[in-house]
Residue frames as a rotation matrix with the C-alpha (Angstrom) as fourth column:
UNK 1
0.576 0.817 0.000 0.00
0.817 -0.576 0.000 0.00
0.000 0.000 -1.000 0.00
UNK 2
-0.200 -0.524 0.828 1.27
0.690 -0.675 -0.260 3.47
0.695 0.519 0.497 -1.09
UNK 3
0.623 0.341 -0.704 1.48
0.723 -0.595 0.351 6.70
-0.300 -0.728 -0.617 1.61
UNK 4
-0.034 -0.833 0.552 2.85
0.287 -0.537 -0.793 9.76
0.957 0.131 0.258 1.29
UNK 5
0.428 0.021 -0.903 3.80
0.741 -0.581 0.338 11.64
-0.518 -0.814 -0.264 4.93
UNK 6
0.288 0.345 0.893 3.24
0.754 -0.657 0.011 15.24
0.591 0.670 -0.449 4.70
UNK 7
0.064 0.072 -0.995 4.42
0.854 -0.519 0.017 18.13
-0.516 -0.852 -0.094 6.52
UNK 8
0.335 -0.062 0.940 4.75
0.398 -0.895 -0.201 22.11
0.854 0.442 -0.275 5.40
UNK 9
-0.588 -0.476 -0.654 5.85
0.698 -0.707 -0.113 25.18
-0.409 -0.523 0.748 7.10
UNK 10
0.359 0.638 0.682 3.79
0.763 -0.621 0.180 28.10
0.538 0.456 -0.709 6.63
UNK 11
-0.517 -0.122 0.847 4.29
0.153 -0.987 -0.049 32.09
0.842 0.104 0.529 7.77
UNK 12
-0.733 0.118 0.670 2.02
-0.678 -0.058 -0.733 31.65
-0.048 -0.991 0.122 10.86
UNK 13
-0.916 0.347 0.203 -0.79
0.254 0.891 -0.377 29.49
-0.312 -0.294 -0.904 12.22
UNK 14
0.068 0.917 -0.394 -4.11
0.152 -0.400 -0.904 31.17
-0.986 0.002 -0.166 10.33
UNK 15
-0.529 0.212 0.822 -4.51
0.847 0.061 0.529 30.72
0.062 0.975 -0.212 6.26
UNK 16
0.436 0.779 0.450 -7.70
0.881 -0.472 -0.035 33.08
0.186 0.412 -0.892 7.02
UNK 17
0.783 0.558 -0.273 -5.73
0.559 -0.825 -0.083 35.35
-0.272 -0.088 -0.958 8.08
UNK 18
0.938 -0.015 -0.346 -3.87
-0.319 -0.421 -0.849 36.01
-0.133 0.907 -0.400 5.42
UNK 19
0.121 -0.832 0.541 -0.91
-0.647 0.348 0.679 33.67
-0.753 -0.432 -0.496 6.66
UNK 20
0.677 0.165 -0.717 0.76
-0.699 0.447 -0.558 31.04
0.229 0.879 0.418 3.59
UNK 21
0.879 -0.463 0.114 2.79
0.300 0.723 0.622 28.35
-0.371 -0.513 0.774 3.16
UNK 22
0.677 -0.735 0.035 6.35
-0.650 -0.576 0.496 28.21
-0.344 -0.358 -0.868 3.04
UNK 23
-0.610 -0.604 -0.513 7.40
-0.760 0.630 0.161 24.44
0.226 0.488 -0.843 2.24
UNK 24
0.792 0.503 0.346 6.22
-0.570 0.812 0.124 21.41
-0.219 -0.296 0.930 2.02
UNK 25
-0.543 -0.831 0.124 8.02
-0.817 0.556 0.153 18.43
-0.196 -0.018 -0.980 2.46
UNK 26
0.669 0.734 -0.116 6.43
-0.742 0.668 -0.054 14.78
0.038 0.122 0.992 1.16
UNK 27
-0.431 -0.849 0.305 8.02
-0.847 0.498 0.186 11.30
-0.310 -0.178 -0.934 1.78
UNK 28
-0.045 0.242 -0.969 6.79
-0.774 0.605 0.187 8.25
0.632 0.758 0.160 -0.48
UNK 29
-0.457 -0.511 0.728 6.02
-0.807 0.583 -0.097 4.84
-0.375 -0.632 -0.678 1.59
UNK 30
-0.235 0.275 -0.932 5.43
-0.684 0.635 0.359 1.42
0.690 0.722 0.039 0.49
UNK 31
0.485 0.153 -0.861 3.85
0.218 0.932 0.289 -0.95
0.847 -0.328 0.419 3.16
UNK 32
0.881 0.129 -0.455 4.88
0.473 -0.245 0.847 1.73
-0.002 -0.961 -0.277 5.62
UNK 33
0.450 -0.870 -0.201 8.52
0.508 0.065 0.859 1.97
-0.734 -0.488 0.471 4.45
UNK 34
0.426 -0.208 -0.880 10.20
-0.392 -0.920 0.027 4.69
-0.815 0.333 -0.473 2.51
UNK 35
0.944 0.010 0.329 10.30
0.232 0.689 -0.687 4.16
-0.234 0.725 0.648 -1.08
UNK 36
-0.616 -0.781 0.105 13.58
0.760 -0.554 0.341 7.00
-0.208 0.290 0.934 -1.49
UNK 37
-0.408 0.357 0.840 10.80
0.901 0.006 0.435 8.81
0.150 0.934 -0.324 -3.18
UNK 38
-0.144 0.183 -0.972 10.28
0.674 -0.702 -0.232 12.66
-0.725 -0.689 -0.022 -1.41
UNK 39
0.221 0.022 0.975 9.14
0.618 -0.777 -0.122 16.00
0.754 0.630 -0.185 -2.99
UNK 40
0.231 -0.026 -0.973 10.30
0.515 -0.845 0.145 19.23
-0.826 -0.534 -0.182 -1.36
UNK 41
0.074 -0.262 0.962 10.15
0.416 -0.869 -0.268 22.75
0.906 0.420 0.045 -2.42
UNK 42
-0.536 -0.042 -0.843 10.34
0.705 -0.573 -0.419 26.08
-0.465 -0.819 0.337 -0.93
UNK 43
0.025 0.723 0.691 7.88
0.938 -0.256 0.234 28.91
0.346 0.642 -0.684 -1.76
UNK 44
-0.986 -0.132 0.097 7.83
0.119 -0.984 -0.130 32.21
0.113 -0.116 0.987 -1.98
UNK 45
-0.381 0.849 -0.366 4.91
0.890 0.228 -0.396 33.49
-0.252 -0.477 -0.842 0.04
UNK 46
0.013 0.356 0.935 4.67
0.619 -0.737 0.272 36.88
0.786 0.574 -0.230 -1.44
UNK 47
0.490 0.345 0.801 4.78
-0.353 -0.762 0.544 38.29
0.797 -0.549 -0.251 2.05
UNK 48
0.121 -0.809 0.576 6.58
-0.767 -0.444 -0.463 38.67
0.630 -0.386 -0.674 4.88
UNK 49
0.131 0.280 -0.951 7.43
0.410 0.858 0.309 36.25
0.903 -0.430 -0.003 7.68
UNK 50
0.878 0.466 0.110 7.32
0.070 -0.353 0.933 37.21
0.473 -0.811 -0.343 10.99
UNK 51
-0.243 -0.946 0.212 9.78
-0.787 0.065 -0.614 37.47
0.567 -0.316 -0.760 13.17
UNK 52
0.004 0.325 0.946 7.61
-0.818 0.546 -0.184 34.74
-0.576 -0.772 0.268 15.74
UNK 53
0.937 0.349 0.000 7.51
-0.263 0.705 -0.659 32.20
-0.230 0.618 0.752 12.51
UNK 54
0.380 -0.902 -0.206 11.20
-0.459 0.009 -0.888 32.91
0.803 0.432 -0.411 11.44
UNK 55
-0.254 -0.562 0.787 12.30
-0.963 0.222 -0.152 31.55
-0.089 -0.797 -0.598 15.29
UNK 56
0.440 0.537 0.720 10.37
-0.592 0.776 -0.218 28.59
-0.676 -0.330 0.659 14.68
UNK 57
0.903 0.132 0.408 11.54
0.278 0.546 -0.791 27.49
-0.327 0.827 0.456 11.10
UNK 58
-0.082 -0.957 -0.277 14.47
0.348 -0.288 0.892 29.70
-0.934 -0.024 0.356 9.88
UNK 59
-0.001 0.420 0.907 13.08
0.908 0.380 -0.175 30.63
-0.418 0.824 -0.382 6.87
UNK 60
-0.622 -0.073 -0.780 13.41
0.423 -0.869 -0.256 34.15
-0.659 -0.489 0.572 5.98
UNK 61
0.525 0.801 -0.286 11.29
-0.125 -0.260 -0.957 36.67
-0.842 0.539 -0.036 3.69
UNK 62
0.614 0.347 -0.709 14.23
-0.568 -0.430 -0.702 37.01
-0.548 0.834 -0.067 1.72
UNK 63
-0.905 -0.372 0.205 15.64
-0.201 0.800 0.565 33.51
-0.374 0.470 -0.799 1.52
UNK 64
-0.110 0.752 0.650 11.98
0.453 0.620 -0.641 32.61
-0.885 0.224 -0.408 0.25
UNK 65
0.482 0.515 -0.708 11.47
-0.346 -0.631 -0.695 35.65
-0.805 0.580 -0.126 -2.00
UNK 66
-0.754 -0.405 -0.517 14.66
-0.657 0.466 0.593 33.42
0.001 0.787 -0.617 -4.98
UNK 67
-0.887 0.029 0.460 12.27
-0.061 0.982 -0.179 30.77
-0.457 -0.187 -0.870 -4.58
UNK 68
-0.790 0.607 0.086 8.86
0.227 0.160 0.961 29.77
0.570 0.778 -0.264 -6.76
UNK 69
-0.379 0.879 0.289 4.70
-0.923 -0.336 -0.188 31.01
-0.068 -0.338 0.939 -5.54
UNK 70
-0.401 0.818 0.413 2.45
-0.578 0.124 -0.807 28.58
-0.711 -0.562 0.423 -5.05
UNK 71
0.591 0.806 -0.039 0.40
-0.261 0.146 -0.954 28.82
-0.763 0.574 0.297 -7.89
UNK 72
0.359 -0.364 -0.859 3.66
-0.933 -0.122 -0.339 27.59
0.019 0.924 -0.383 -9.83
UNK 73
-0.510 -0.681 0.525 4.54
-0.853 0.320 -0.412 25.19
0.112 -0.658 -0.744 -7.84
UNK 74
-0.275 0.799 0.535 0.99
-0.902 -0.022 -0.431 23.42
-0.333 -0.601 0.727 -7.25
UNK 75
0.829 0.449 -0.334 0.45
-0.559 0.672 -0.486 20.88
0.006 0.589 0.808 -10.09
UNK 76
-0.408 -0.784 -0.468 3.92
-0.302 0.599 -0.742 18.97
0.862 -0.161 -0.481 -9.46
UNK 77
-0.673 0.084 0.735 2.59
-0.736 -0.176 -0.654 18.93
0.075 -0.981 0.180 -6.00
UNK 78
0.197 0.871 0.450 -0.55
-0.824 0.396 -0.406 17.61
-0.532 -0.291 0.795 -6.55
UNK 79
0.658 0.107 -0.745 0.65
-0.643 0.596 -0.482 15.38
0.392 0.796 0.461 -9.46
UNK 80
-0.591 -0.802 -0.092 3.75
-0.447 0.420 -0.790 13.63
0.672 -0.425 -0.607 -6.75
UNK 81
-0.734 0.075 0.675 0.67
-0.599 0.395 -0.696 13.22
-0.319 -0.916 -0.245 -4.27
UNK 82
-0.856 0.517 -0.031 -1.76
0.350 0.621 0.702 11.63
0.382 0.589 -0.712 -6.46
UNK 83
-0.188 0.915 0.357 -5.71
-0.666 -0.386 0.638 11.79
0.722 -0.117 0.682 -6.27
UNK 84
0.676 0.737 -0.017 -6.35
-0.518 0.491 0.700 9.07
0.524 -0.464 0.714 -3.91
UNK 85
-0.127 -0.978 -0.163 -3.17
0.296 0.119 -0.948 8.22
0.947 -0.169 0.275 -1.85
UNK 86
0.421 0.884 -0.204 -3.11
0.574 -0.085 0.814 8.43
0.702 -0.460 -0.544 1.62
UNK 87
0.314 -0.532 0.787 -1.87
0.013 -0.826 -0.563 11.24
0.949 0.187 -0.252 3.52
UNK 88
0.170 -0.218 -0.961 0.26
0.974 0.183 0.131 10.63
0.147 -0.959 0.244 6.85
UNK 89
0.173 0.009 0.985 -0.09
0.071 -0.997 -0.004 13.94
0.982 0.070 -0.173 8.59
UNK 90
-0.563 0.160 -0.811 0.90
0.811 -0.077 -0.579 14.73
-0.155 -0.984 -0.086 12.46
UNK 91
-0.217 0.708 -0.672 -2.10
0.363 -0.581 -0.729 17.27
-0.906 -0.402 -0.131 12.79
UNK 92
-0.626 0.100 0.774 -3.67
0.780 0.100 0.618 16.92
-0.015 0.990 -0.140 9.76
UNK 93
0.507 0.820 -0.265 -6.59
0.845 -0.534 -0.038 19.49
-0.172 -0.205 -0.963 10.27
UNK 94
0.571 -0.199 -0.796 -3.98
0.062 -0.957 0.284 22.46
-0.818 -0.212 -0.534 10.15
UNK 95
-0.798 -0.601 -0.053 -1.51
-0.020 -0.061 0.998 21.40
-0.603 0.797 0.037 6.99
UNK 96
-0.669 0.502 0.548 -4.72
0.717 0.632 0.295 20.36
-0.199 0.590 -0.783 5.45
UNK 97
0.693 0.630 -0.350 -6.68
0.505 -0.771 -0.388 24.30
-0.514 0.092 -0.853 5.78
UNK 98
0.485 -0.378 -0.789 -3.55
-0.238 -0.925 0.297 25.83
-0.842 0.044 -0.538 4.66
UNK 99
-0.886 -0.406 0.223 -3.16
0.145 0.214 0.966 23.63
-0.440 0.888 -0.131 1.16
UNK 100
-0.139 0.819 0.557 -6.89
0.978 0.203 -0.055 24.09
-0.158 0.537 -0.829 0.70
UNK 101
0.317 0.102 -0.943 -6.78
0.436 -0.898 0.050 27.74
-0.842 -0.427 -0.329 1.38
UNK 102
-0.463 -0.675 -0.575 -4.11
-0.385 -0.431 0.816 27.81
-0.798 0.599 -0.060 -1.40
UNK 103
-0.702 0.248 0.668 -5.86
0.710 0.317 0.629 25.49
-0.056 0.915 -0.399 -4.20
UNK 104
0.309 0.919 0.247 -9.16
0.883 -0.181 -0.432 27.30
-0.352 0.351 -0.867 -3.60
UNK 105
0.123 0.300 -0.946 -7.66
0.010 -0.954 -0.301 30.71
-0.992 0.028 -0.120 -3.83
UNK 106
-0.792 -0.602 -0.108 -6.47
-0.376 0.340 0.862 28.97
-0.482 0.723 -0.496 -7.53
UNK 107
0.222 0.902 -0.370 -10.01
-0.949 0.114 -0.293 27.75
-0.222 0.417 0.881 -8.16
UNK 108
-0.239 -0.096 -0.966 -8.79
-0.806 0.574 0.143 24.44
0.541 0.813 -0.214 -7.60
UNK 109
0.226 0.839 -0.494 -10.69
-0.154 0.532 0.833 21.56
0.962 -0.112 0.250 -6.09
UNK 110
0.277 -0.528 0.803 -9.99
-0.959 -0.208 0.194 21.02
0.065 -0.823 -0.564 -2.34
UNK 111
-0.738 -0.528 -0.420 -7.96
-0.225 0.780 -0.584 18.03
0.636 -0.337 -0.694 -0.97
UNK 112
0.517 0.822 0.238 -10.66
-0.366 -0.038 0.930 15.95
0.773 -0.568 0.281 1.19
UNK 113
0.241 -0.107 0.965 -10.18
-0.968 -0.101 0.231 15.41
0.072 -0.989 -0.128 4.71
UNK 114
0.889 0.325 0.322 -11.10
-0.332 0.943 -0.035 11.74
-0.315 -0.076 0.946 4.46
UNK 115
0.671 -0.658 -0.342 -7.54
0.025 0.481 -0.877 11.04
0.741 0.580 0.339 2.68
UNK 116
0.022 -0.658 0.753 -5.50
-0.864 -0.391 -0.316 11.87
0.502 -0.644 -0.577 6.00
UNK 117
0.554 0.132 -0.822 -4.22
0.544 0.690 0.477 9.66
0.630 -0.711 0.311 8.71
UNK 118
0.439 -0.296 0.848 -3.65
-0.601 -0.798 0.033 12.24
0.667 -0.525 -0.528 11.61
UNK 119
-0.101 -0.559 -0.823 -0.94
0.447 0.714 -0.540 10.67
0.889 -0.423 0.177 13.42
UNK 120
-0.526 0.229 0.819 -1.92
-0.686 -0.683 -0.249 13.27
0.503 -0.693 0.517 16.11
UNK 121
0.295 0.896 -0.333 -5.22
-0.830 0.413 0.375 11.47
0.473 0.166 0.865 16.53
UNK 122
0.596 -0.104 -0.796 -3.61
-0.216 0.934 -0.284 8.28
0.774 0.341 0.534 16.84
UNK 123
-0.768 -0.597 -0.233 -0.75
0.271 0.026 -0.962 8.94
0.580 -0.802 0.141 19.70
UNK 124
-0.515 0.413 0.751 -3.89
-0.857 -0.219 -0.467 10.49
-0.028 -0.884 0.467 22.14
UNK 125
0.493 0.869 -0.049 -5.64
-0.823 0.484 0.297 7.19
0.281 -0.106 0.954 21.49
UNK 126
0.464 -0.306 -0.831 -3.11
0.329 0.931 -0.159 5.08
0.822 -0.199 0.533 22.02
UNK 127
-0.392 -0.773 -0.499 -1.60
0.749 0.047 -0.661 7.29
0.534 -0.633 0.560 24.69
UNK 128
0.354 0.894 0.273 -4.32
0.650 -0.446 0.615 8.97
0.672 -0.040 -0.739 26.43
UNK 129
0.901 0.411 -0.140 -3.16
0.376 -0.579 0.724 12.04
0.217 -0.704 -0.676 28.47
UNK 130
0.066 -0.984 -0.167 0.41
0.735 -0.066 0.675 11.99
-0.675 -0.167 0.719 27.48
UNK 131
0.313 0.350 -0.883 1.38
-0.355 -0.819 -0.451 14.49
-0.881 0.455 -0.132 25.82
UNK 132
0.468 0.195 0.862 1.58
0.627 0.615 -0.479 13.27
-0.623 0.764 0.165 21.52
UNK 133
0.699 -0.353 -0.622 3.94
-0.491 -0.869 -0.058 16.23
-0.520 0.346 -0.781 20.06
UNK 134
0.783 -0.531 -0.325 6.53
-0.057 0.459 -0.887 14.87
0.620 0.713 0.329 17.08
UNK 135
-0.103 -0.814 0.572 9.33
-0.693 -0.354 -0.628 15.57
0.713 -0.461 -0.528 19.83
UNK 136
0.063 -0.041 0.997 7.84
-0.852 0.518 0.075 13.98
-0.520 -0.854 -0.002 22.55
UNK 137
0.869 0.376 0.321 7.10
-0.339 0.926 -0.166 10.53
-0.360 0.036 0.932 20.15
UNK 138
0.376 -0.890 -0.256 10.26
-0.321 0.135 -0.938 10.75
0.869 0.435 -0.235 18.48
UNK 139
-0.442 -0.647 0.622 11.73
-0.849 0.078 -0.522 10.78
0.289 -0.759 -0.584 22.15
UNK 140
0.143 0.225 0.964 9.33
-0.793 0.609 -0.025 7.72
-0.592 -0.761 0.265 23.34
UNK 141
0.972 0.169 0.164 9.96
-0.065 0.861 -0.504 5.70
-0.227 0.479 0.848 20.35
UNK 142
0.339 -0.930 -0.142 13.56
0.005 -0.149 0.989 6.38
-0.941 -0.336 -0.046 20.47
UNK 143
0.595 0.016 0.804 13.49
0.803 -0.064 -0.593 7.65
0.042 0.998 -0.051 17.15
UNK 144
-0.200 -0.787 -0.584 16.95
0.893 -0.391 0.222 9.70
-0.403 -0.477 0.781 16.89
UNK 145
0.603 0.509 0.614 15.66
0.727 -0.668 -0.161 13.69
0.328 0.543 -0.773 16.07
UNK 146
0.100 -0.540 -0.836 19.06
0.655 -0.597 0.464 15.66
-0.749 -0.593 0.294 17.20
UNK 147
-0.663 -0.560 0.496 19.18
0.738 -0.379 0.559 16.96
-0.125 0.737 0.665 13.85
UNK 148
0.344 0.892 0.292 15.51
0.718 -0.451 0.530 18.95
0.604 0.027 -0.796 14.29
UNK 149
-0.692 -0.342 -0.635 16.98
0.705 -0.509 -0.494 22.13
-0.154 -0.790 0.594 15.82
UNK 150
-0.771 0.414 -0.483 14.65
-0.424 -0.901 -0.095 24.02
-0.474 0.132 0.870 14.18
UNK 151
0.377 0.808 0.453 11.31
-0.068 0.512 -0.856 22.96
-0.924 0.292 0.248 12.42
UNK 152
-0.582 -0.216 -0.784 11.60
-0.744 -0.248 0.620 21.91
-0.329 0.944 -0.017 8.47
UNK 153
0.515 0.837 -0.183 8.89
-0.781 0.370 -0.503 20.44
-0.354 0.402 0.844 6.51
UNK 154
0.304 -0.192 -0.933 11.11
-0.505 0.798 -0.329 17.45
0.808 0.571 0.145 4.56
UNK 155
-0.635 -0.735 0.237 12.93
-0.537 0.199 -0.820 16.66
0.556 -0.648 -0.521 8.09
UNK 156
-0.515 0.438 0.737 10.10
-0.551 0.489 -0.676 16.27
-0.656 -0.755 -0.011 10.39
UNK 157
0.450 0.883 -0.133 8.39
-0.893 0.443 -0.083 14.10
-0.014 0.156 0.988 7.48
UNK 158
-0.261 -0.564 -0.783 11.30
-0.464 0.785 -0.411 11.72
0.846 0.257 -0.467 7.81
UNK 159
-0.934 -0.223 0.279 11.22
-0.350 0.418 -0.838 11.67
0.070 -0.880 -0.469 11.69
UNK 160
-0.151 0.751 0.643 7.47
-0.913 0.143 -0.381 11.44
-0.379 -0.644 0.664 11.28
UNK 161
-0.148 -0.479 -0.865 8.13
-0.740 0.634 -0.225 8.38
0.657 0.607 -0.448 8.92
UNK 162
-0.609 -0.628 -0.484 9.70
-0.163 0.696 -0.699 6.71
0.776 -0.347 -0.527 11.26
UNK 163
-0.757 0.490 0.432 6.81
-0.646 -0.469 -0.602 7.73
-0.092 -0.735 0.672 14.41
UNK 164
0.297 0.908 -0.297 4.07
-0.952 0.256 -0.170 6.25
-0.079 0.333 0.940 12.45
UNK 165
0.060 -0.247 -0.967 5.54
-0.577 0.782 -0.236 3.30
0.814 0.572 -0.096 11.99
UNK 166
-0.925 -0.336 -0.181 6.28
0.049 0.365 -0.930 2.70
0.378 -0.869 -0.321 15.32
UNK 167
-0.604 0.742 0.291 2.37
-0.789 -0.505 -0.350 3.60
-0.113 -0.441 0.890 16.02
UNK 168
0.227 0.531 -0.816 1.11
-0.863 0.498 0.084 1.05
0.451 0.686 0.571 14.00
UNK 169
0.985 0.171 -0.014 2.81
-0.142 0.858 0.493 -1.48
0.097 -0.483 0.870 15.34
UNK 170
0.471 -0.877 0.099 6.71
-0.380 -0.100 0.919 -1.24
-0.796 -0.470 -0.381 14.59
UNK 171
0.175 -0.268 -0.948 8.85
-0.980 0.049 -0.194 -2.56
0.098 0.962 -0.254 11.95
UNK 172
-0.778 -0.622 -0.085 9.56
-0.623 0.782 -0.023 -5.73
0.081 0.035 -0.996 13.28
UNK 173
-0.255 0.891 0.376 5.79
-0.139 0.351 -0.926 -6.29
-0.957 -0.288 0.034 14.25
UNK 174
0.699 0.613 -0.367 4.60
-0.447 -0.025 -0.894 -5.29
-0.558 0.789 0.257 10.45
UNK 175
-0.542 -0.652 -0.531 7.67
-0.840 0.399 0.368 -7.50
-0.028 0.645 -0.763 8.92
UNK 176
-0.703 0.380 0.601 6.44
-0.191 0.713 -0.675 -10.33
-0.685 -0.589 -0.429 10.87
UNK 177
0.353 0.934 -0.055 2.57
-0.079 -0.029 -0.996 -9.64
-0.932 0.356 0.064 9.15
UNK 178
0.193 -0.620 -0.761 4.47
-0.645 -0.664 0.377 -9.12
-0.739 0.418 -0.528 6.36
UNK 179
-0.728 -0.640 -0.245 6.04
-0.657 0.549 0.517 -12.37
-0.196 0.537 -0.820 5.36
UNK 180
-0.644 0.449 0.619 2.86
0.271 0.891 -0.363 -14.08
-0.715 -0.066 -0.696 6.30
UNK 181
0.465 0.399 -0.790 1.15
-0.481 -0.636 -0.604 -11.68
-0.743 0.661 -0.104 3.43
UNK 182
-0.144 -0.629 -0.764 3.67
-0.971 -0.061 0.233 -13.16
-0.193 0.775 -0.602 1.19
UNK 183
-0.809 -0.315 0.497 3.10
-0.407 0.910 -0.085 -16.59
-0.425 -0.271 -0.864 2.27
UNK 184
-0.285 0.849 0.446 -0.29
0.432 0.529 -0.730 -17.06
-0.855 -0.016 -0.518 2.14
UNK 185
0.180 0.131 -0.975 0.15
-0.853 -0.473 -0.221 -15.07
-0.490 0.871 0.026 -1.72
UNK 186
-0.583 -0.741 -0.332 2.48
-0.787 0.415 0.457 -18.20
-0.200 0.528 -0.825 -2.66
UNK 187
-0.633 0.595 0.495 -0.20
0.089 0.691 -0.717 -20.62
-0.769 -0.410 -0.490 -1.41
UNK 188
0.252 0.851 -0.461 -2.80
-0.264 -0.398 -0.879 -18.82
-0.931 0.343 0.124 -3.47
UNK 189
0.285 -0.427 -0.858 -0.93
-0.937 -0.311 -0.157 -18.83
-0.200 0.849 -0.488 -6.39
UNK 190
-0.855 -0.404 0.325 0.45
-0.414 0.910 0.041 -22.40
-0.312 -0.100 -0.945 -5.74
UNK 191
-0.368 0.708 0.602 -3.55
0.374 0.706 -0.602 -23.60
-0.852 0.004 -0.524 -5.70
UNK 192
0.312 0.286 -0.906 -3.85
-0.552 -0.722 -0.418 -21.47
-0.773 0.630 -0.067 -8.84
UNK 193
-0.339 -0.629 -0.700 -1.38
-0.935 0.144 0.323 -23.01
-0.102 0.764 -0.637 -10.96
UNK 194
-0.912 -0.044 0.409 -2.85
-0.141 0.967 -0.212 -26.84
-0.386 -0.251 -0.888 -9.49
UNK 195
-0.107 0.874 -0.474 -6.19
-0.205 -0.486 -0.850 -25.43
-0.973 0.006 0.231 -10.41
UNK 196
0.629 0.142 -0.764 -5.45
-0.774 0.027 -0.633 -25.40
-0.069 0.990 0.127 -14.14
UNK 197
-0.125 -0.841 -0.526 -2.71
-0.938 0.273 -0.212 -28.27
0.322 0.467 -0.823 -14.42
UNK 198
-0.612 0.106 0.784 -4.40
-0.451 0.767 -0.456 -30.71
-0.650 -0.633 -0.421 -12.74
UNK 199
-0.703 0.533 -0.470 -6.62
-0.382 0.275 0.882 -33.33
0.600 0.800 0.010 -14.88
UNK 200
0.028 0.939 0.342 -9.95
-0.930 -0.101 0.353 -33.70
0.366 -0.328 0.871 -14.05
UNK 201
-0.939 -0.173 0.296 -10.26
-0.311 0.792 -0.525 -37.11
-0.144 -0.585 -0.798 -12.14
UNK 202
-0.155 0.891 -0.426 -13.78
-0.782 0.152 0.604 -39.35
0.603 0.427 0.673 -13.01
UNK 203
-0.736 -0.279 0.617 -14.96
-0.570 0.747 -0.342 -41.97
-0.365 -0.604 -0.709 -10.55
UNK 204
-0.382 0.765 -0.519 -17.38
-0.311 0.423 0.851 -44.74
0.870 0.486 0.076 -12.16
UNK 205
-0.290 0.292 0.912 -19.80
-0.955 -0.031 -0.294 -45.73
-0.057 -0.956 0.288 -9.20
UNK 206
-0.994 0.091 0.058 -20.77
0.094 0.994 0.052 -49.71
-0.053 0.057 -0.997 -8.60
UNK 207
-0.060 0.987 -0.148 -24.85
0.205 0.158 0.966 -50.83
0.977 0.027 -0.212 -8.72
UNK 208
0.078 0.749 -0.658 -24.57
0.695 0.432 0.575 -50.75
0.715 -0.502 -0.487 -5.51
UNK 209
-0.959 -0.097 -0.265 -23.31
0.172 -0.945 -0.277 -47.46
-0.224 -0.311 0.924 -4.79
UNK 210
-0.956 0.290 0.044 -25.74
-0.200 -0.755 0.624 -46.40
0.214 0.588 0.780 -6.68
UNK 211
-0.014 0.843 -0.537 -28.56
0.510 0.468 0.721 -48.30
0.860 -0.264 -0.437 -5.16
UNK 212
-0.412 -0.316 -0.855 -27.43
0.909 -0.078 -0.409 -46.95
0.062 -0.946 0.319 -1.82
UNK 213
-0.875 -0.265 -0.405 -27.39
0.306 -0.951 -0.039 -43.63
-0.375 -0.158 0.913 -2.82
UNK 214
-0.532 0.821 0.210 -31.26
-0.262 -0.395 0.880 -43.77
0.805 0.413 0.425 -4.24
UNK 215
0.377 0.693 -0.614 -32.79
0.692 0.230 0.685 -45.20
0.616 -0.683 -0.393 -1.08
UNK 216
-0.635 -0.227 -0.738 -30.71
0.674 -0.630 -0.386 -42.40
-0.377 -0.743 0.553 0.94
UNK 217
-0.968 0.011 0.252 -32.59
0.143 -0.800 0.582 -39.95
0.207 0.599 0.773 -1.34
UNK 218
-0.425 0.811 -0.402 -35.65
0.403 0.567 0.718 -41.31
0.810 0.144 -0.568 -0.67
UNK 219
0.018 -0.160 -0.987 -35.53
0.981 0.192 -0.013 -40.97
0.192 -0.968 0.160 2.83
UNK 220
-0.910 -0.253 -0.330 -34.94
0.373 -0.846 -0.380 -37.41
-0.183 -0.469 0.864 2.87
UNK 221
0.288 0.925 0.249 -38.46
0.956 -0.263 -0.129 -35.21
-0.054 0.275 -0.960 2.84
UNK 222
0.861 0.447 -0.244 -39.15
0.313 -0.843 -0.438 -31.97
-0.402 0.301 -0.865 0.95
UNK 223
-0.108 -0.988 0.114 -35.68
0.821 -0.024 0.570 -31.68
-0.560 0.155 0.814 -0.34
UNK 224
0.148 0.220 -0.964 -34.82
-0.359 -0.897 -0.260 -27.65
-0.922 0.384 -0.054 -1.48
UNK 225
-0.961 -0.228 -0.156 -33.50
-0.141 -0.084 0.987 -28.84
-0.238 0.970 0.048 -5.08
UNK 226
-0.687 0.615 0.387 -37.51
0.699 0.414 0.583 -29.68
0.199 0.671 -0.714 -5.83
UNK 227
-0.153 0.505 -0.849 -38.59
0.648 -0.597 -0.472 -26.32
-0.746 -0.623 -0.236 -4.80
């Protein structure tokens, strides 16, 4: 099964108000596990960045301002995540207002909700009351994130990568599931091939099978075949 894990960076925390993105970062997975396959850009937001956004990311206005808009940028985007792919997101609800924000102001369709897995979501259910930040899971799954001094949209989709996996179940759990996925493919395939290569087999019954087998018939009342 194909995923992509998403993350962005954006200029502040409000699309409506008048806040954009900044980068996105995407990481391909196959069956959970990175294909190599990643898009990243940077974007020029047309407007400034804060100084409270710049502490967070490092991004400036005018490292962004060499870099492509949006609306050039978009259709590689969409065309790397596909139409029906699912989207690993750690707080999907907030990357997911600030790419729709941008298609619609483009007049182009929105991304639906329904395609996310919010890995957010997922760490408060499996870890009610703890707290479920990329830092903190990175730190309980001992997933190594010294390189994350600062946020960056391709980075934290690696570390989240690695997060989700460990949610699900781990890598050694979903190998496990894994081989037996493979096994019970060979099997299939095994009764597939016996299926067609096999010659039909004819038994001739005695009289007295057949006698047998009309007085058992008898014997039975209202049978469904005479309905």
């Amino acid at each position: 099964m194909r995923e992509i894990v998403l993350d962005t960076e954006t200029t502040g925390l409000n699309p409506l108000e008048g806040h954009r993105l900044i980068e996105i970062g995407c990481i391909e997975l196959y069956n959970r596990l990175p294909t190599g396959r990643i898009y990243h850009t940077y974007i020029n937001p047309e407007r400034d960045v804060p100084e409270e956004a710049f502490r967070v990311h490092g991004l400036s206005t005018q490292f962004l301002s060499a870099h492509r808009p949006f609306r050039e940028i978009y259709r590689e985007f969409l065309d790397f995540i596909d139409h029906d792919i699912p989207l690993v997101i750690h707080n999907a609800r907030f990357d997911m207002n600030f790419l729709n924000v941008e298609l619609k102001t483009l007049g182009v369709p929105p991304l639906p909700f329904q395609r996310t897995v919010d890995t957010l979501r997922i760490a408060k259910e499996k870890f009610p009351g703890s707290p479920a930040t990329l830092d903190t899971l990175c730190k309980r799954f001992k997933v190594d994130n010294a390189r994350r001094e600062k946020h960056g949209a391709l980075l934290d989709a690696e570390l989240l990568a690695e997060v989700y996996l460990e949610l699900m179940g781990g890598r050694q759990d979903y190998l496990v599931l894994e081989r037996e996925t493979v096994a019970r493919k060979i099997i299939r395939e095994q009764k597939t091939v016996l299926s067609f290569s096999r010659p039909k087999r004819s038994f001739a019954l005695s009289a007295q099978e057949k006698e047998n087998h009309l007085a058992f018939l008898k014997k039975i009342k209202s049978p469904f075949w005479l309905d």
